[in-house]
C-alpha positions, -999 to 999 in steps of 0.1 A, spaced: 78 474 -110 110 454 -105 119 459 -75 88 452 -61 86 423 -84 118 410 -66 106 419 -31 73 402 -33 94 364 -47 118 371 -16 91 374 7 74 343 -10 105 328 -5 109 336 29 134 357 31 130 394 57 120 417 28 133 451 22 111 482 25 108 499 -7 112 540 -14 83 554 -18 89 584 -42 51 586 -60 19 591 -53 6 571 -81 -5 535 -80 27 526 -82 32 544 -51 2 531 -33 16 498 -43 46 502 -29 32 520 8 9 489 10 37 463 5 60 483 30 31 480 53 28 442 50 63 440 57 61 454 87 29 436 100 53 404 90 81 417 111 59 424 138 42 393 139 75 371 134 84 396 168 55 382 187 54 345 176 90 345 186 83 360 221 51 337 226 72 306 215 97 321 239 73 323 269 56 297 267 85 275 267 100 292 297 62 283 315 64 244 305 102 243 314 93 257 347 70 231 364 90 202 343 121 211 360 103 211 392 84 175 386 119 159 376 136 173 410 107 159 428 109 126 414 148 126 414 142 135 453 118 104 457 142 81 444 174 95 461 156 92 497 154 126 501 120 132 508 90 106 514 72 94 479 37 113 500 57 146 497 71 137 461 36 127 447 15 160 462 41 181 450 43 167 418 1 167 417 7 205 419 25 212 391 8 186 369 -21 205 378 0 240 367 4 225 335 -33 214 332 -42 247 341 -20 264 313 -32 241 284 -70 252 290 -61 289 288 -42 283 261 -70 264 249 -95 293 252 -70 315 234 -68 297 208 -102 294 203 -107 331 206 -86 336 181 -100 310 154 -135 331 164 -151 298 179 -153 307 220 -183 289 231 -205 312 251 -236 297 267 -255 326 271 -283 335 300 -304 365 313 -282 368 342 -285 390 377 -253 416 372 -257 427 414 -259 390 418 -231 378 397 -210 407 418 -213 397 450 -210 359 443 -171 364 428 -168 390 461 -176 367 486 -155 339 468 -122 360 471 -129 370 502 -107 337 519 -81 351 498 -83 391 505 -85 379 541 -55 361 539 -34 386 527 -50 415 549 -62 434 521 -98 445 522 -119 435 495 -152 451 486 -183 458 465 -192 489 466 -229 502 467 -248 489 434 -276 513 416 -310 497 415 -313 504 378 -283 477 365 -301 455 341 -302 417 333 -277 413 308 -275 384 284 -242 366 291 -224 336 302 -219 338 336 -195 310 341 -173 334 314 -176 363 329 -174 352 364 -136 334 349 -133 376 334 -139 390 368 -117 364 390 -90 371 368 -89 406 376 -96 403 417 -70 379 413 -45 401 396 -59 430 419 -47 410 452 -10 407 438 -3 442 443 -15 460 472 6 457 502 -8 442 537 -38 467 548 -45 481 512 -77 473 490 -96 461 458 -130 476 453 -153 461 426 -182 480 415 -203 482 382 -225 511 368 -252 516 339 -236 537 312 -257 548 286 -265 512 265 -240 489 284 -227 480 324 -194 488 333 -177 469 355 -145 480 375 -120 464 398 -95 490 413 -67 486 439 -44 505 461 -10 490 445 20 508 432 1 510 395 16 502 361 40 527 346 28 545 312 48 525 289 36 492 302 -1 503 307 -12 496 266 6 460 269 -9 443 298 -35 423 281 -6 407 256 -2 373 265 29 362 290 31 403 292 42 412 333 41 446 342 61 441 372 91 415 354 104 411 394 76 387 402 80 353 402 61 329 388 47 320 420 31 351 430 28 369 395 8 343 377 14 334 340 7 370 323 -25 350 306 -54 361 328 -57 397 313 -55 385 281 -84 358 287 -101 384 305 -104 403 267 -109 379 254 -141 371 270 -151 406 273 -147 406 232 -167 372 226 -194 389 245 -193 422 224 -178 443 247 -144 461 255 -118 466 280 -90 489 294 -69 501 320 -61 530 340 -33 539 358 -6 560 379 27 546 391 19 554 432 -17 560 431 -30 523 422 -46 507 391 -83 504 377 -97 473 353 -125 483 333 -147 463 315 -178 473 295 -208 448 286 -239 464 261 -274 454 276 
């Protein structure tokens, strides 16, 4: 009883905490298990504030750096203040774009995403979000489709501008990896009391010890892209989140070589 006594006050004070021996069974024991397990859930999650705080300061840094050189370059006469201005719009607009996901995480996590929910046209939904990637499939010569919908998907009772945001995420994180002549294909299918929804492509896929952390937040897969072309590691995370608020769930399936599939299902 001691030395948990003393464990618990250094915890309270804020100190690491030690794991105790666990020698009983009794509720002593139990005791004991359940305070080692809080000190490691405390570890963990000291681990993954640190690496958020981490993050996310290396994504403000990033487009302040750039706004201060393109300022410092209007003033020195090294570029005109039209150049300066749009390129400085951009990364405001970076920034702007980073505070409301980080927004919507937050409010994911305190339980109060606002979903304004509507009987909404699955088939239609589909090839809306299709057709308004296309521009960008086009543009980097991959082929984007929908394949062939069943005549039996339901109406499902969502918020389309959500999961229309939960599907552009993942086109948009399919188009990063395929190379010039590859492919996303989007589909969705009735299983049993929900729709799944898919989005696969033809990319080099995500090895096995990175598959179960792509939906962390700031996580990259592939830690050789750049900002500029890998994104900010939040869209799969908002994409779960989303699918979460609406009652549903999400995964990912993959083979380094052979490609990578999002799923996503919804319950009618």
């Amino acid at each position: 009883m001691t030395a948990l006594t003393v464990a618990t006050r250094s915890i309270a004070q804020g100190e690491r905490g030690e794991l105790l021996p666990v020698t009983l069974t009794d509720e002593m024991g139990q005791m004991s298990a359940s305070f080692n397990q809080m000190v490691t859930d405390l570890r963990t999650q000291k681990a993954l504030r640190k690496r958020l705080v981490d993050d996310l300061a290396h994504e403000l840094n990033t487009p302040l750096s750039l706004i201060l050189l393109e300022a410092k370059g209007v003033l020195d006469g090294m570029q005109s203040p039209a150049d300066g201005a749009q390129h400085i719009i951009d990364e405001v607009k970076t920034l702007q774009s980073l505070v409301h996901d980080l927004n919507l995480l937050a409010e994911a996590d305190a339980g109060t995403l606002r979903l304004k929910r509507e009987p909404c046209c699955v088939a239609r939904l589909l090839r809306a979000e299709v057709s308004r990637w296309q521009p960008h499939a086009q543009a980097a010569r991959i082929k984007l489709e929908l394949r062939p919908l069943a005549a039996d998907l339901p109406t499902l009772d969502l918020d389309p501008t959500r999961i229309s945001q939960a599907l552009a995420n993942l086109i948009d994180n399919a188009l990063q990896h395929p190379p010039p002549g590859g492919s996303v294909q989007v589909s969705a299918r009735r299983a049993e009391d929900a729709v799944e929804f898919a989005v696969a492509d033809t990319g080099h896929g995500i090895a096995k010890e990175d598959l179960h952390h792509v939906f962390e937040r700031f996580y990259r897969a592939d830690r050789s892209r750049q900002r500029g072309t890998g994104g900010r590691g939040l869209g799969l995370s908002i994409v779960q989140q989303i699918v979460r608020g609406h009652g549903g769930r999400v995964w990912a399936e993959s083979e380094p070589g052979s490609g990578s599939c999002f799923h996503f299902c919804l319950p009618v």
